[in-house]
C-alpha positions in Angstrom: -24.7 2.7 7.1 -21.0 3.5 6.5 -18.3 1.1 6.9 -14.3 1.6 7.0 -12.6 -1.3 5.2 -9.7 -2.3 6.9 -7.3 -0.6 4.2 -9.0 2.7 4.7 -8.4 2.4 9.2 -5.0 1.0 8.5 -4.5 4.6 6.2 -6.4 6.8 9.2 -4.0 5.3 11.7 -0.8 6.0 9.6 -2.1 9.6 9.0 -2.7 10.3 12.6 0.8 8.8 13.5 2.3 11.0 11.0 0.7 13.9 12.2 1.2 12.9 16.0 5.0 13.8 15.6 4.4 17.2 15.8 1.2 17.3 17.4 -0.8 15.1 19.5 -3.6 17.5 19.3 -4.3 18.3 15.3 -3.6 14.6 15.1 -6.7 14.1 16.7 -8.6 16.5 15.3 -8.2 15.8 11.7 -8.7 12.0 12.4 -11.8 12.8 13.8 -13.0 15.5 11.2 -12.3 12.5 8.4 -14.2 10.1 10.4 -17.0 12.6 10.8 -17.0 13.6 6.9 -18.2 10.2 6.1 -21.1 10.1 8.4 -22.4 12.4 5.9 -22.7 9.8 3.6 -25.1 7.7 5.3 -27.7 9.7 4.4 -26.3 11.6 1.1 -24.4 8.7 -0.6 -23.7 10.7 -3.8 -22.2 14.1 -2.1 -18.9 13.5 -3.7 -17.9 13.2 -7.4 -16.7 10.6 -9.2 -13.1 9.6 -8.4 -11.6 10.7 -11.7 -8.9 8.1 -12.0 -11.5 5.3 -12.2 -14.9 6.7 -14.0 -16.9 4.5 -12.3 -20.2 5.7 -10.9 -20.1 4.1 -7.8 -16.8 5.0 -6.7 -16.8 8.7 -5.5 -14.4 11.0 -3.0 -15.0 13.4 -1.2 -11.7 16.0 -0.4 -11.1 17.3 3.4 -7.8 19.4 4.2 -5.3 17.5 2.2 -7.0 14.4 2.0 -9.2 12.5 -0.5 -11.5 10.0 1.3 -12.4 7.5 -1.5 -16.1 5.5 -1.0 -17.7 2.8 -2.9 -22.0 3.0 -2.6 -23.2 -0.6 -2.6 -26.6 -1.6 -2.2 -27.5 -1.4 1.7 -24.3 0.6 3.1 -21.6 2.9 2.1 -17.8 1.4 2.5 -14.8 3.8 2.6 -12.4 2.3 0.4 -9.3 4.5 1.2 -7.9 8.0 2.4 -5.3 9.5 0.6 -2.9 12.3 0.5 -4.5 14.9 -2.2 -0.7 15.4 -4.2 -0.3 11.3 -4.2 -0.7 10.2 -7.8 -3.3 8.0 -7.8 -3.1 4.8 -9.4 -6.6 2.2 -9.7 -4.6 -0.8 -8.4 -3.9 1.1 -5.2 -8.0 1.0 -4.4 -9.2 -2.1 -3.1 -12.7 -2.7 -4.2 
């Protein structure tokens, strides 16, 4: 199973407005093509690589357009932690897991 923290929606839903202001359209689409991406993961948990920034084996991204989506695998599900903007500098802190 894979689960959206609320960190990760509140990210999706400032992406989409961001891109909205030019157009309504591509907004949707790349909203949906993240949210799709991560279906993936249900049943290949490990399909990205480890999120360099942290080194921990758990906590893996995998990249779509510009975006990292950053995933933790836990025991019975997959939770998306966060999706961020590939040329943001990423800092540990800003990941809540």
């Amino acid at each position: 199973m894979v689960k959206w923290t609320n960190h990760a929606l509140a990210q999706l839903r400032h992406i989409h407005d961001h891109i909205a202001q030019d157009s309504p359209l591509y907004a949707k689409r790349v909203s949906e093509a993240l949210v799709s991406k991560t279906l993936e993961l249900d049943e290949l948990p490990r399909l990205g690589r480890k999120v360099p920034e942290l080194n921990k084996d758990t906590v893996r991204e995998i990249p779509l357009y510009s975006y990292r989506i950053l995933y933790e695998i836990k025991l019975d599900l997959v939770e998306v932690l966060a999706v961020i903007h590939k040329r943001r500098n990423l800092q540990p802190e800003d990941i809540p897991y």
